[in-house]
C-alpha positions as CSV (number, residue, x, y, z in Angstrom):
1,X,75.1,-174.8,79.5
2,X,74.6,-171.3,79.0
3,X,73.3,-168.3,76.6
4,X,75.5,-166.8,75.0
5,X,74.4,-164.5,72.4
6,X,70.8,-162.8,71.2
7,X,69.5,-161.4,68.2
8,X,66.0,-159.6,67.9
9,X,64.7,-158.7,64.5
10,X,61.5,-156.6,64.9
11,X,60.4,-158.1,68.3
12,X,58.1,-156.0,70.6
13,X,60.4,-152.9,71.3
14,X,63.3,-153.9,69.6
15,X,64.0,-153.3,65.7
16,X,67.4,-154.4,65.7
17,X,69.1,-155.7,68.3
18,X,71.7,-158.0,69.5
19,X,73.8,-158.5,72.8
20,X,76.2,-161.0,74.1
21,X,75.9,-162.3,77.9
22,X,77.8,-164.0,80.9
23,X,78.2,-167.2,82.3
24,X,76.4,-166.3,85.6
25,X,74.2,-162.7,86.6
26,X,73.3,-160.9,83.5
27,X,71.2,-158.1,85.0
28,X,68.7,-155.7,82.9
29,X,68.6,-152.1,84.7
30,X,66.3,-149.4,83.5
31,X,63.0,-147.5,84.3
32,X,59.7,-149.4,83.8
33,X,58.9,-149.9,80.2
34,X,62.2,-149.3,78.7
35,X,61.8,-153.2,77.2
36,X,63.4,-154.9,80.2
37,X,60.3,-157.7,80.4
38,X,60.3,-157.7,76.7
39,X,63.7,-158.8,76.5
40,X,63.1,-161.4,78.9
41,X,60.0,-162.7,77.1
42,X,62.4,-163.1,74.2
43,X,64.7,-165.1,75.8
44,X,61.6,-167.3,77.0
45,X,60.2,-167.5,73.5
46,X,63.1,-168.6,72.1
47,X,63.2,-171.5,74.0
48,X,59.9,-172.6,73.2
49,X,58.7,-171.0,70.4
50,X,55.6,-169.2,72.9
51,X,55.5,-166.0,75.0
52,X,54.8,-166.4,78.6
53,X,52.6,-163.0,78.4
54,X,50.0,-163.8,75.4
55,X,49.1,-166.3,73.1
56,X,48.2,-164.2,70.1
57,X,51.7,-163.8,68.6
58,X,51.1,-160.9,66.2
59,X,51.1,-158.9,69.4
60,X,54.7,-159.7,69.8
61,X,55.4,-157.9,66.3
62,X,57.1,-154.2,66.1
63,X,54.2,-152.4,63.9
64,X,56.4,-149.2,63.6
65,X,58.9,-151.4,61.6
66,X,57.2,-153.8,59.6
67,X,53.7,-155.0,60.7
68,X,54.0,-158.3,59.3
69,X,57.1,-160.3,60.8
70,X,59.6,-160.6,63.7
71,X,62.3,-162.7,63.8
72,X,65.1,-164.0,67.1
73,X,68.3,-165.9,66.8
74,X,70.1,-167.1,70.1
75,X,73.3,-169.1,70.2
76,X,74.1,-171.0,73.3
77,X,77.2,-173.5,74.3
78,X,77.1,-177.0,75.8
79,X,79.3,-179.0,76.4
80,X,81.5,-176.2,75.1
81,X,79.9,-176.8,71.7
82,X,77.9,-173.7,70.1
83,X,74.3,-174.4,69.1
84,X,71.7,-171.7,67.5
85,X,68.5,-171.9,67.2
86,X,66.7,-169.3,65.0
87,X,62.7,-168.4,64.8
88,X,61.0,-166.8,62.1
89,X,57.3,-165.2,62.6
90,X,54.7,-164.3,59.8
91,X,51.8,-163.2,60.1
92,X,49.4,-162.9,56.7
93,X,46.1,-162.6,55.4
94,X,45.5,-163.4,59.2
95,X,47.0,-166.7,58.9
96,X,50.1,-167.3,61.5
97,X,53.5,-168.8,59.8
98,X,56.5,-170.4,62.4
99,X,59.6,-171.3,61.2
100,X,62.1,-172.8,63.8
101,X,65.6,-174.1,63.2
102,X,67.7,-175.8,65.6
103,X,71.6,-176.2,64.1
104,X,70.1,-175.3,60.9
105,X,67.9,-178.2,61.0
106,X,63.6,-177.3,60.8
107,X,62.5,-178.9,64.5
108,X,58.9,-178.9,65.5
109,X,58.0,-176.7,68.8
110,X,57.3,-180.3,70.8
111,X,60.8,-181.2,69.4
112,X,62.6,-177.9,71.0
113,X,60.9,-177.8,74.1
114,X,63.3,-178.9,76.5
115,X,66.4,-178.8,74.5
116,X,67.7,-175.9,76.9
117,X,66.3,-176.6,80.2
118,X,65.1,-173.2,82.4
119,X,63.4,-171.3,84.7
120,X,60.7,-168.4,84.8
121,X,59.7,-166.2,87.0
122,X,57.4,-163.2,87.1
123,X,55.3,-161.1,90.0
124,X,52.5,-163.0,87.9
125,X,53.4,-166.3,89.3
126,X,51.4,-165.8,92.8
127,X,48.6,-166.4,90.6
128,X,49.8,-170.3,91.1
129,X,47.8,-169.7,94.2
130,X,45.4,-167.3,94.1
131,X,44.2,-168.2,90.4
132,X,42.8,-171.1,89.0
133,X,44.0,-174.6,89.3
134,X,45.1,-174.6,85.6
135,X,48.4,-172.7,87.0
136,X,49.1,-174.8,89.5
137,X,49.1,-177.8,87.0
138,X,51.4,-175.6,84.9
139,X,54.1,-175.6,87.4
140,X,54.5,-179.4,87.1
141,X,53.7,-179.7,83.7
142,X,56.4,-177.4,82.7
143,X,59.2,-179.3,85.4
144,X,58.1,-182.3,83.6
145,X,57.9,-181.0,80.2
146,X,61.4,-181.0,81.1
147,X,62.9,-184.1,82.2
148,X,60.4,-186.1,80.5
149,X,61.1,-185.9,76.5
150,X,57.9,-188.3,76.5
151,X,55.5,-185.7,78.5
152,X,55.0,-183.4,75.9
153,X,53.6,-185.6,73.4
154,X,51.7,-187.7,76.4
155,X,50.0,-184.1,77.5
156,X,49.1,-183.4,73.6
157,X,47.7,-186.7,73.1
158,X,45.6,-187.0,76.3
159,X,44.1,-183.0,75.2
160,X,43.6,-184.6,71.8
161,X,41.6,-187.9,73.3
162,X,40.2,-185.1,76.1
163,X,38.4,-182.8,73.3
164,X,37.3,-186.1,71.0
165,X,35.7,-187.8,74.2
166,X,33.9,-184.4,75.1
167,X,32.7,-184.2,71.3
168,X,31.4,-187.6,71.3
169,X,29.2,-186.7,74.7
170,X,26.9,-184.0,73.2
171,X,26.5,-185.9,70.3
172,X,25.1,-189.2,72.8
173,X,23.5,-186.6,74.4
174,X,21.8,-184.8,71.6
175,X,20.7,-188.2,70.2
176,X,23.6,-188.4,67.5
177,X,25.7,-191.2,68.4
178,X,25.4,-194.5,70.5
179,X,26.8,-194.4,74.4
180,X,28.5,-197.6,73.5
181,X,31.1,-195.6,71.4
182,X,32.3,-194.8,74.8
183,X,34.4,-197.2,76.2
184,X,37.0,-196.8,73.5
185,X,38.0,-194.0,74.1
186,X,37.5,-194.6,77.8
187,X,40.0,-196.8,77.5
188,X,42.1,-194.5,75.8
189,X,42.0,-191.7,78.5
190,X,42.8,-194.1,81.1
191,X,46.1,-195.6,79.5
192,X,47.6,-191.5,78.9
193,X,45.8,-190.1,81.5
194,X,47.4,-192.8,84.3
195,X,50.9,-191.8,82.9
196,X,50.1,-188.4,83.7
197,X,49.0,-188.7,87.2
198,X,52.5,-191.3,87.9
199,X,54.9,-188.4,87.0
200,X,52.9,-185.4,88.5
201,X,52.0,-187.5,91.4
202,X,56.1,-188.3,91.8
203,X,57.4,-185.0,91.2
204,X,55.4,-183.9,94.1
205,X,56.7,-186.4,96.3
206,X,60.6,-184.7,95.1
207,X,59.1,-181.1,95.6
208,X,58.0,-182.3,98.9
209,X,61.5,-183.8,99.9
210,X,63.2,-180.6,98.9
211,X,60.6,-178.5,100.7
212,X,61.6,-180.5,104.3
213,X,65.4,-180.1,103.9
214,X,67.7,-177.4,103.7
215,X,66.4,-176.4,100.3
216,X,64.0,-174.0,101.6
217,X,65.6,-170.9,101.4
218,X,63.6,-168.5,102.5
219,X,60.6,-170.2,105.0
220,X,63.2,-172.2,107.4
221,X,61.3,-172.1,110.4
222,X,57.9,-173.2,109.0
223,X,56.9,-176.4,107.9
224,X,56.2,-176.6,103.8
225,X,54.1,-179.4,102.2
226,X,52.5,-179.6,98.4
227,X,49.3,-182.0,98.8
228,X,48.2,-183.1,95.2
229,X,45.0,-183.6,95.0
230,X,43.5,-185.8,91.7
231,X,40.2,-187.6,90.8
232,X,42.6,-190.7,89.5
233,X,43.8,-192.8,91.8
234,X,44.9,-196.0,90.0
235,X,44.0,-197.1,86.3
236,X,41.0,-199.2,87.2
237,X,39.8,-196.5,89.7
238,X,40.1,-194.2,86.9
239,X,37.7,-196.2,84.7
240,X,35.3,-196.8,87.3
241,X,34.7,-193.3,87.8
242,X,34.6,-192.7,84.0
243,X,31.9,-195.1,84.2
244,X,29.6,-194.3,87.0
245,X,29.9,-190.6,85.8
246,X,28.8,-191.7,82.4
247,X,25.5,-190.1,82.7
248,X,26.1,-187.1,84.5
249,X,29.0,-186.5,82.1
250,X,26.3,-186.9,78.8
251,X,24.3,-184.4,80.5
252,X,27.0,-181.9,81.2
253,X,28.8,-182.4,77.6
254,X,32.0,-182.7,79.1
255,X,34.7,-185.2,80.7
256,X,34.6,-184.5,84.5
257,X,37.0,-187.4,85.9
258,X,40.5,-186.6,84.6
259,X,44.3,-185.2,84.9
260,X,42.6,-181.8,83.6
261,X,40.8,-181.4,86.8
262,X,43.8,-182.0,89.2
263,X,44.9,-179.6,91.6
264,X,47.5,-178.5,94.2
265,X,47.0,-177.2,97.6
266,X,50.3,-175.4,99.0
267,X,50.2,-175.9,102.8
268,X,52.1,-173.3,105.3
269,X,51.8,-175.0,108.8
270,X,49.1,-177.1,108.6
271,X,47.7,-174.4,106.9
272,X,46.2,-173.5,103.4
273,X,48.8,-171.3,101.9
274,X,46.0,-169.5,99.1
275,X,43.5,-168.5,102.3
276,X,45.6,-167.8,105.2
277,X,49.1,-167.0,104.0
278,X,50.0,-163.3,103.5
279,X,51.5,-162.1,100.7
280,X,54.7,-161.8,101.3
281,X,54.4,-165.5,102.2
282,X,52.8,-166.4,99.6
283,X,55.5,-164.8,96.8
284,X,58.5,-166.6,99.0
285,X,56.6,-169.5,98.7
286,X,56.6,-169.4,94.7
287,X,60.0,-168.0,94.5
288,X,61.8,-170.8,96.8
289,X,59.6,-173.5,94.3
290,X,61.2,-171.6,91.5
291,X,64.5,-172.8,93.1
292,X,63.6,-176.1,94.0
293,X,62.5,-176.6,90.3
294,X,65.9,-175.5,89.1
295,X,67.2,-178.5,91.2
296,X,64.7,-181.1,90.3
297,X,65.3,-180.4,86.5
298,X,69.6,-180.4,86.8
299,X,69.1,-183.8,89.2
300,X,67.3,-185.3,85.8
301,X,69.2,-183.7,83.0
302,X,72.6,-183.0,84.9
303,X,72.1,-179.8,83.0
304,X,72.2,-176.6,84.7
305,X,68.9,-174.9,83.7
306,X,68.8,-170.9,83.1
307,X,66.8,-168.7,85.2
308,X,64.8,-165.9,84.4
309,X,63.7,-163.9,86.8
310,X,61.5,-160.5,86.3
311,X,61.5,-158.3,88.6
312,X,62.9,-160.2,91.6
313,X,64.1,-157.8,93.9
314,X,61.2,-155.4,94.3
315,X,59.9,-156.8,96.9
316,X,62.6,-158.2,98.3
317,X,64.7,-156.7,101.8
318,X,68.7,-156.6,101.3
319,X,69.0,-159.8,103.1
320,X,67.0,-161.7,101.2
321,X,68.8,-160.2,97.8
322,X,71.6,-161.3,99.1
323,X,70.6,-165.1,99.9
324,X,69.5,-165.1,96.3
325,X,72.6,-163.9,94.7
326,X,74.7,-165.9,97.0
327,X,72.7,-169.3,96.6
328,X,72.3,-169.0,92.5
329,X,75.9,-167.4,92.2
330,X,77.7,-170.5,94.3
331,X,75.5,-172.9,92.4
332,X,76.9,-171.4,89.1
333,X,73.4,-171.1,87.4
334,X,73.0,-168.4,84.3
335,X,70.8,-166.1,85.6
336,X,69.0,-163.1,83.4
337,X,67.3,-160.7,86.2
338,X,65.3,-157.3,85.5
339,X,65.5,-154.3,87.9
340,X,64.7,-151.1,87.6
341,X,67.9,-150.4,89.9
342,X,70.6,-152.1,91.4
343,X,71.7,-148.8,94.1
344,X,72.2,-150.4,97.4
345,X,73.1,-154.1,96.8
346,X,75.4,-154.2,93.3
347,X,78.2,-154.8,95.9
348,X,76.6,-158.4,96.1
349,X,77.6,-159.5,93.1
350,X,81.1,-158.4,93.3
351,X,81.9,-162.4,93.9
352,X,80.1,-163.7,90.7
353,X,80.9,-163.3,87.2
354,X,78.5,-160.2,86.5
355,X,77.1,-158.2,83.2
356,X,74.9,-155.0,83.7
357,X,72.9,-154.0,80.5
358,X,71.3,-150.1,80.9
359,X,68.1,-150.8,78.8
360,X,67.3,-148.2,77.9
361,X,70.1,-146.8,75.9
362,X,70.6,-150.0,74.4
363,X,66.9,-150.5,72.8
């Protein structure tokens, strides 16, 4: 599988625009704010229909050009068959409109969410552990998102049952319903919420495998561990605790036993990864779970998935550019990469099928 082909319509920097691309390193050169990122972002949206940098979606519009609309079309093969899928974006009378087409036929954003299987990366990402633990259930949600058709519409449903469960807690606690209405939708939480914690709790487990063997590309000679760390533990566990925090939880007005409260603890040595790991240590660590994800999701799918990679190489030394372009480029993934330069290492992709789009006189 691979991307072929883009078309932006009004789209952040770009009015009109459209580019074809390689099988293997497409790389987008040009000085910092030239619409590298933006172009990127594109590619992201238009495999799910969201941008990985907002969630308002007007911002993504072109306001010099028309201050109402954007619109992306991509065509990608597989299987050596072409497929498109198209998005249209209006926004009016401060109402959002989406219109999404996949082979000409209207899909739903759950429905093309893991149609074209991929890879993101930004500087952003050591926020998977220095930020919150929302991020770091991100990064299995989006593996799973994946290689589970069925996650998607599990997550949805337990956020639905999460958000009615925490409604129904201030109104016990403010006097407005009966504490007996509980259990149903106890009951409820447990049966998605168990599913949940199975596939996050065995995609660790892979992450982990990969992590001990040769996979890790960049930390060799330090031992690499993922611990996952949940209030659930098995589905009667899970209502147990739901049950003996019943009336903390009225109180509070919110669920506080739950997949929505697990976390991940990256380990470096024995040692927490988020306090004692440097930086540098800390962004190899993302970048080599990056990789690993890209192998999880083709051992599931058998497809190759396409990486995007923002600004990669900044902080990189020319040995470690080269182990990435070597590893991605022998395993024959699609790979879209922004730099602001390539001077000093373009020689290292003289081996791999190789496109080089100058940014800036092409936006």
């Amino acid at each position: 599988m691979y991307l072929s082909k883009i078309r932006l319509y009004n789209f952040r920097s770009y009015e009109d625009f459209s580019c074809h691309f390689c099988k293997t390193w497409n790389i987008l050169v040009g000085e910092n704010g030239c619409g590298k990122t933006n172009l990127l972002e594109a590619i992201y949206y238009s495999f799910t229909s969201r941008s990985p940098r907002t969630v308002h979606l007007k911002e993504l519009i072109n306001m010099n050009f028309s201050p109402h609309k954007f619109a992306l079309n991509i065509e990608f093969k597989k299987d050596d068959i072409n497929n498109k899928v198209s998005h249209k974006y209006l926004y009016e009378n401060r109402k959002s409109h989406k219109n999404i087409q996949f082979n000409s036929k209207k899909v739903s954003i759950l429905e093309l969410v893991g149609k074209i299987p991929f890879v993101y990366f930004v500087p952003e990402d050591l926020n998977m552990i220095k930020g919150d633990s929302k991020f770091r259930r991100k990064l299995l949600d989006f593996i799973l998102f994946q290689i589970y058709p069925s996650y998607k519409f599990s997550l949805t449903k337990y956020s639905g049952i999460l958000k009615e469960r925490n409604v129904l807690l201030r109104n016990i606690r403010d006097g407005k319903m009966s504490a007996e209405l509980l259990s149903e939708w106890d009951m409820m939480l447990v049966d998605v919420g168990f599913d949940i914690f199975s596939k996050r709790q065995n995609l660790t487990k892979i992450l982990n495998q990969k992590l001990k063997k040769s996979d890790n590309v960049y930390l060799k000679e330090n031992e690499l561990e993922i611990f996952y760390k949940s209030s659930v533990k098995s589905q009667d566990d899970f209502l147990a605790r739901l049950r003996k925090n019943r009336e903390r939880e009225i109180s509070y007005g919110v669920t506080l036993t739950g997949v929505h409260r697990d976390n991940l603890q990256f380990m470096l040595n024995g040692s927490n990864l988020k306090k004692f790991g440097s930086q540098g240590q800390q962004r190899l660590f993302i970048l080599t779970l990056k990789i690993l994800t890209a192998e999880v999701i083709f051992g599931f799918t058998k497809e190759k998935p396409i990486l995007i990679f923002d600004d990669v190489f900044s902080e990189l030394d020319l040995l470690k550019i080269k182990t990435l372009i070597d590893i991605l480029g022998e395993k024959k993934y699609q790979v879209f990469v922004s730099s602001v330069s390539v001077a000093g290492f373009s020689d290292f992709f003289s081996n791999f099928d190789t496109k080089i789009f100058k940014i800036d006189e092409l936006s």
